[in-house]
N, C-alpha and C positions, 0 to 999 in steps of 0.2 A: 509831839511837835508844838512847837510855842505859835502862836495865833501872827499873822503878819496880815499886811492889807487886805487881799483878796479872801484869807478865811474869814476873815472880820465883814467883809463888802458884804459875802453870801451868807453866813453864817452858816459855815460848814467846819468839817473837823481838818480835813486836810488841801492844801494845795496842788489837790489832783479833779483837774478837769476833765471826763469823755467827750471826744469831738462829737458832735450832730452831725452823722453821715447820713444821707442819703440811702436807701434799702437796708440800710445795716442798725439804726439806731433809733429800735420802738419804744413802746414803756415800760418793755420787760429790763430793758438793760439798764437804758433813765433807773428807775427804781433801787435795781440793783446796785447801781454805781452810789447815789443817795446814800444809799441805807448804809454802805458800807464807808461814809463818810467822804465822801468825796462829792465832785458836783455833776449828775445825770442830766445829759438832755438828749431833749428828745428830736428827730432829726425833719422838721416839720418840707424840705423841698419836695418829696417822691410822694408826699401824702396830698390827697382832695380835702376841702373842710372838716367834712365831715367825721372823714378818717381821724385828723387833727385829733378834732372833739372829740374822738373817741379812747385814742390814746392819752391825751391829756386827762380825761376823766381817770380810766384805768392806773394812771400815774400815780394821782392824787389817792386812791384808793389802796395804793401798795407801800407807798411812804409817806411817812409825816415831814420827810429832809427837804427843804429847798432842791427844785429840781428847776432845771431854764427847757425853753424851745429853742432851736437853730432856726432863722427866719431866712433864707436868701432872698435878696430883693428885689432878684426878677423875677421873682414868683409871679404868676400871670392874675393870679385871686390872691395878691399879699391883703388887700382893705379886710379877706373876710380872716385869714389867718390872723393879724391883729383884731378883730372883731372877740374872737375865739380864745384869743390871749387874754384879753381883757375881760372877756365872761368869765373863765375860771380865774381868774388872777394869779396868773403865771408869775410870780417873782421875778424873773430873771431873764433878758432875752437876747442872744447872741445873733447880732445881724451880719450878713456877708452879700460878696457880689453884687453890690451896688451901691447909693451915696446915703452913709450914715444920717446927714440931714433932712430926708426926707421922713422917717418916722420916730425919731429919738424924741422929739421931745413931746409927741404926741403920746406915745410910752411910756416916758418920766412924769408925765402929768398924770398919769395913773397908777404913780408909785413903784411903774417897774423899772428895776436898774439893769443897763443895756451895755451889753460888751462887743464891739466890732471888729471883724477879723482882717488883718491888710499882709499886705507880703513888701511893704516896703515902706522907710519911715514918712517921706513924702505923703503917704496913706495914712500912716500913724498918726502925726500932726492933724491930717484934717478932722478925722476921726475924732481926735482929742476937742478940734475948735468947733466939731458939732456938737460937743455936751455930753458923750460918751464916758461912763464908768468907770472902764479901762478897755486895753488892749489887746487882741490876742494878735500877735506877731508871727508871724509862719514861714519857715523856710520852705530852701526846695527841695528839701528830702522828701515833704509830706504827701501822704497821698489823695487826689481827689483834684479838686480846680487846686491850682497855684499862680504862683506869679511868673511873669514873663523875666523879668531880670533874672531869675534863677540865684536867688541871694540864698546862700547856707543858714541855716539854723547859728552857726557857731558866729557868725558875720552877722548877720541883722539882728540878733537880741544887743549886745554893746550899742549897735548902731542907733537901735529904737530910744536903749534906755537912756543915751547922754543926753536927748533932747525930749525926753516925754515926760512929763510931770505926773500924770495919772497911773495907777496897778497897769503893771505888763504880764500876762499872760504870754510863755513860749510855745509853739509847737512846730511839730517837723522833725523827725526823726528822736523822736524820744520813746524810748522802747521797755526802758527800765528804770530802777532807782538812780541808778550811777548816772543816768545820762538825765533823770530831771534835778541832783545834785548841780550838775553841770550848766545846766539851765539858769537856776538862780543863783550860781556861782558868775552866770556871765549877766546877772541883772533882772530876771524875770522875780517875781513876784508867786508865781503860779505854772502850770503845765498844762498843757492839753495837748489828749492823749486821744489818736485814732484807731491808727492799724490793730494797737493790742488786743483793744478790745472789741474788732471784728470779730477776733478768734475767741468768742468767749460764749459761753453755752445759752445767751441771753441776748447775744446777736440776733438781730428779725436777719441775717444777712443767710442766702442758702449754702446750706454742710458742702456742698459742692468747692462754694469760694471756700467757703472757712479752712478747706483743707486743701485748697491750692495758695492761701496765703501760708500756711505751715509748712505746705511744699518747697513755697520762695525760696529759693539762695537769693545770695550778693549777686548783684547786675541782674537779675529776673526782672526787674521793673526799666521801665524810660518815660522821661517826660517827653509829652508829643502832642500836639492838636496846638500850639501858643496860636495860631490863624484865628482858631474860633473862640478858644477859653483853655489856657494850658491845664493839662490831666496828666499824672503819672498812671500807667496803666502797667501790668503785665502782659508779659510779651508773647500774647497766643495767640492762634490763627487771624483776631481780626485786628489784634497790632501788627502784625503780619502785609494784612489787607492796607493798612496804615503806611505803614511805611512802603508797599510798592506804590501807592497813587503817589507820595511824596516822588518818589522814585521818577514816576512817568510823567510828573510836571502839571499835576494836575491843580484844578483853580481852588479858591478858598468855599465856590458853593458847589463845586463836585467835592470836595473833604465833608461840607453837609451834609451833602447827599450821601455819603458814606457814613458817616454818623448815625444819621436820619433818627428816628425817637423811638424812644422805649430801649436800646441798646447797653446803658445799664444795669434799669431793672432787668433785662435778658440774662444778664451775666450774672449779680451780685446776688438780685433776690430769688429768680426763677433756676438758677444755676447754668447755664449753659456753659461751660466753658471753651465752646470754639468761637462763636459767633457774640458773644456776649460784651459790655466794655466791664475788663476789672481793673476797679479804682483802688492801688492800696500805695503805701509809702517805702521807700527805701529799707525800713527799719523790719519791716517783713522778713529778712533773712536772717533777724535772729529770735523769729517768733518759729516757738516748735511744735506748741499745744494748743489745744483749745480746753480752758477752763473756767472754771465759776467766774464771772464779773466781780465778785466778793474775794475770790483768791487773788486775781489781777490787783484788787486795790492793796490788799494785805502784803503782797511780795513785792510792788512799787515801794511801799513805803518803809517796808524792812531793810532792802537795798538801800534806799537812800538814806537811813541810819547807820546800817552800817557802813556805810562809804563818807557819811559825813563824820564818823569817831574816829575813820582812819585819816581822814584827811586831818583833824584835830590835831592828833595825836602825831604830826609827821610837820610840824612847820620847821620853815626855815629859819635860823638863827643869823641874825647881820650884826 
């Protein structure tokens, strides 16, 4: 693949990004995404400092590849996670859920380049007017927080990219080669990639989810909670619990109260799958295995060759 913005930005080989999930994304997988050319991070909301430091060390120890952290900004201890960041000197740091301004440029003054994640171009622009990198753009296939408008993947990249000057990064339902062809055929720059590589043998995410997102069919998932912070979840007993409070008219801090804490890690990392919340993406129902994070990047990138020779090979004549 010929070098375009974002492989040039990170210096990496290919324009394949792993999302920074939450219980799913240690520096077993970070590493392995790396190594195999693409860009690993590591998923720093569900971790204590310490933990951080611990997987960043371990990081740095498995690959020599430019690997980023996923920062969310309402992290309760964000000063000591950039503390942290900036001790190892993490190249690369992808901020979400909250206002890019508050740490970009404190980050860039230390030489890291910062990528923010939005679900709508109003978001993109600010993003952009805080000094940010580039963009990661997300529909609402994706799975995890999303955005409330519910904008497609196939609708918000065009949208992002006629007014964004800086690398767009797509994500949201992109599951394969063909569909990150698709991706920078609608303007992105780059991909990033979640649900796939839940299902990958280098997930910290437990064999339990990993084989209830292989389970997914189509319609297995819904977006739901937009009150407190929209989440596409799977539809088990406590989306279930979910939808009858909606059901019975209940308030936005009895749906807390139902939430209440720890109920991801319950699910994703600890396995529970009744009680648990699972976080995955629409694109889960055409994931069937769980394999190597290195095979994951090799089979992306083969599809999208060969889906880009066919497309070549097949224009239209005026």
């Amino acid at each position: 693949m010929e070098q375009n913005r974002i492989t040039s930005l990170f210096n990496i080989k290919y324009p394949l990004i792993q999302a920074g999930m939450i219980w799913c994304s240690g520096w077993k997988l970070a590493a392995a995404v790396s190594n195999s050319g693409g860009l690993g991070i590591i998923g720093s909301g569900s971790m204590y400092p310490q933990v951080l430091d611990e997987h960043i060390r371990k990081c740095k120890d498995a690959t020599d590849k430019p690997f980023a952290v996923n920062l969310p900004m309402l992290y309760p201890d964000i000063d000591k996670h950039i503390e942290t960041i900036i001790k190892h000197k993490v190249p690369i740091v992808f901020t979400s859920a909250g206002n890019p301004k508050t740490w970009t440029n404190h980050l860039k003054g230390h030489g890291i380049k910062v990528v923010h994640v939005v679900s709508s171009l109003k978001f993109a622009l600010k993003a952009q007017d805080a000094g940010v990198d580039a963009v990661v753009a997300e529909g609402f296939e994706a799975g995890g927080h999303n955005g409330r408008d519910e904008t497609t993947t196939l609708c918000l990249i065009p949208i992002v990219k006629e007014k964004l000057n800086i690398p767009l990064i797509a994500a949201g339902g992109i599951g394969n080669g063909r569909a990150m062809l698709a991706a920078m055929n609608l303007g992105a720059d780059a991909v990033q990639v979640g649900s796939r590589f839940v299902a990958s043998l280098e997930s910290s995410a437990h064999d339990n989810f990993k084989n209830a997102v292989v389970d997914a069919k189509e319609g297995d998932t819904q977006l739901t909670l937009k009150e407190i912070t929209p989440v596409r979840l799977i539809k088990n007993d406590f989306y279930k619990q979910v939808l009858n409070a909606y059901e019975g008219g209940s308030s936005v801090d009895e749906l807390k109260t139902l939430l209440g804490r720890g109920r991801a890690k319950k699910g994703m990392f600890e396995g529970d799958m009744i009680e648990g919340e699972l976080e995955i993406g629409q694109i889960s129902g055409l994931i069937h295995d769980i394999k190597p994070a290195a095979e994951i990047v090799y089979d992306f990138i083969k599809e999208y060759e060969i889906a880009l020779n066919e497309q070549n090979s097949s224009k239209f004549n005026f």
